[in-house]
C-alpha positions as a Markdown table, in Angstrom:
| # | Residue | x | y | z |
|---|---|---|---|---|
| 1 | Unk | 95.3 | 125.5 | 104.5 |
| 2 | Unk | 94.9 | 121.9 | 105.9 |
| 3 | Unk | 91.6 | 121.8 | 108.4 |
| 4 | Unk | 91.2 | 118.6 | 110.4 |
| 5 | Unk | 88.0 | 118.0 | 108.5 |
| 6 | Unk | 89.9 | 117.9 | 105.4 |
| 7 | Unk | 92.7 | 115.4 | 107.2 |
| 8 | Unk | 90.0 | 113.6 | 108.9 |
| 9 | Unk | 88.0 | 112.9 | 105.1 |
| 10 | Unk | 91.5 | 112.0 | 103.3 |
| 11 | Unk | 92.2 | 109.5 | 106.3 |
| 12 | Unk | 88.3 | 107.6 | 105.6 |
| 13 | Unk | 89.0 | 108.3 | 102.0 |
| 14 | Unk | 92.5 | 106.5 | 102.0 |
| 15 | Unk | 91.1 | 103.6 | 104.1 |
| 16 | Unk | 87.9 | 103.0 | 102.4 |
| 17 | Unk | 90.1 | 102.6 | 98.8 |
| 18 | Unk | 92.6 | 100.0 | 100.3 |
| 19 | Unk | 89.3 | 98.4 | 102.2 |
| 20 | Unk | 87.5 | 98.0 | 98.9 |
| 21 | Unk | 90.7 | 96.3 | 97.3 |
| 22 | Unk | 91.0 | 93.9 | 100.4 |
| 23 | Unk | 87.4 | 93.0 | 100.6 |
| 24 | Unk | 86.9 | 89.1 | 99.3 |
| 25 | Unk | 83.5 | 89.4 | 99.4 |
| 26 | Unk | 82.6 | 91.6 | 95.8 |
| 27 | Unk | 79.1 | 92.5 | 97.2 |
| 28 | Unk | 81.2 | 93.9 | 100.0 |
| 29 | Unk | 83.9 | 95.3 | 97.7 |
| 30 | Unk | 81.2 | 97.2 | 95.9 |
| 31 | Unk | 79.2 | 99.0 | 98.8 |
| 32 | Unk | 82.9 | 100.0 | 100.1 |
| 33 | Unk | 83.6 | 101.5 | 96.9 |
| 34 | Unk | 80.5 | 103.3 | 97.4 |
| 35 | Unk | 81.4 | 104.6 | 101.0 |
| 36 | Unk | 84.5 | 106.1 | 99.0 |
| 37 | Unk | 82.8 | 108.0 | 96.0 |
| 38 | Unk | 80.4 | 109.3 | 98.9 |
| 39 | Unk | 83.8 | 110.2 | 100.8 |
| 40 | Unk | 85.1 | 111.8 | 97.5 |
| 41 | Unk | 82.1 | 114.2 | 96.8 |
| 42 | Unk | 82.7 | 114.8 | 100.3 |
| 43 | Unk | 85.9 | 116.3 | 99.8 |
| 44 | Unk | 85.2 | 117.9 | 96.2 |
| 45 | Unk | 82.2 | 119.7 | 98.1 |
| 46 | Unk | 84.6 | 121.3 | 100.9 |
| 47 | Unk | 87.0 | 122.3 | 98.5 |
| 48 | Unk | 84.3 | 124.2 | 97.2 |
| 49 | Unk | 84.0 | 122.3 | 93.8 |
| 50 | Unk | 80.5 | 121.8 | 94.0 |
| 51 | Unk | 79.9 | 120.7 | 90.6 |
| 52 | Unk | 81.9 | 118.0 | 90.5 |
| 53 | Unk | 80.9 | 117.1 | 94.0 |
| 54 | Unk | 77.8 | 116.8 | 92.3 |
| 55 | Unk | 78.9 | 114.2 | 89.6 |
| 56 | Unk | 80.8 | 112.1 | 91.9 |
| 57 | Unk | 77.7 | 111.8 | 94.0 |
| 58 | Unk | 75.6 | 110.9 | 90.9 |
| 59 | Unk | 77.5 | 109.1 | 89.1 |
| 60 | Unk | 80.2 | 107.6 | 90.9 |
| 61 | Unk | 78.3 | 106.5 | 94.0 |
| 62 | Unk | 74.7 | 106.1 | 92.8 |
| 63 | Unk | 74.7 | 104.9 | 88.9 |
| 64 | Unk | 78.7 | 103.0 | 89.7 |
| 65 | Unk | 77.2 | 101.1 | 92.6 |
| 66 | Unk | 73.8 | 99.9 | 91.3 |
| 67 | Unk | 76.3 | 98.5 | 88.3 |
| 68 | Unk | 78.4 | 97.0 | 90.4 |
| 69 | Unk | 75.6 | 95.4 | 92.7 |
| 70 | Unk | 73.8 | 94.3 | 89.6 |
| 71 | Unk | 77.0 | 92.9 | 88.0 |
| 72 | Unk | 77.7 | 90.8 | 91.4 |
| 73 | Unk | 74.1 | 89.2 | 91.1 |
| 74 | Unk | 75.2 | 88.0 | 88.2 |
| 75 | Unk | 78.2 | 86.6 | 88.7 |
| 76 | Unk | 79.3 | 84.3 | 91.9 |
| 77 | Unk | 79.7 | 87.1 | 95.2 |
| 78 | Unk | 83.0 | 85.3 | 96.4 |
| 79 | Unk | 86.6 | 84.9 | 94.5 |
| 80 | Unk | 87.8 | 81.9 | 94.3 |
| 81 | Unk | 91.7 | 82.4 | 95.3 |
């Protein structure tokens, strides 16, 4: 069964993935990639996978965004096309 929480996190999950593709700015790109694995173990945790809501929340937004922030200092922030 379908809740409007569930509809309400796959609508912010669905926007937040095509936001992070359209971003031009890769510091940008990268904290909005985060908002989506946050999203994510959002919705593992309501469908009651809690260990996997778990990982995503370590791993894909904490350890996957530091990498990614770390990898933009590095490089230039903005893409050239």
């Amino acid at each position: 069964m379908t809740t409007p929480i569930d509809l309400m996190i796959l609508t912010l999950v669905v926007i937040s993935g095509v936001g992070a593709l359209a971003v031009k700015d890769l510091l940008g790109a990268a904290i909005v990639f985060s908002a989506y694995s946050f999203l994510m173990c959002l919705a593992w945790a309501i469908m009651g996978a809690v260990d996997v809501a778990f990982t995503e929340a370590a791993v894909g937004a904490g350890v996957s965004t530091v990498f990614c922030v770390a990898a933009v200092f590095h490089t230039t922030r903005r893409t050239k096309d």
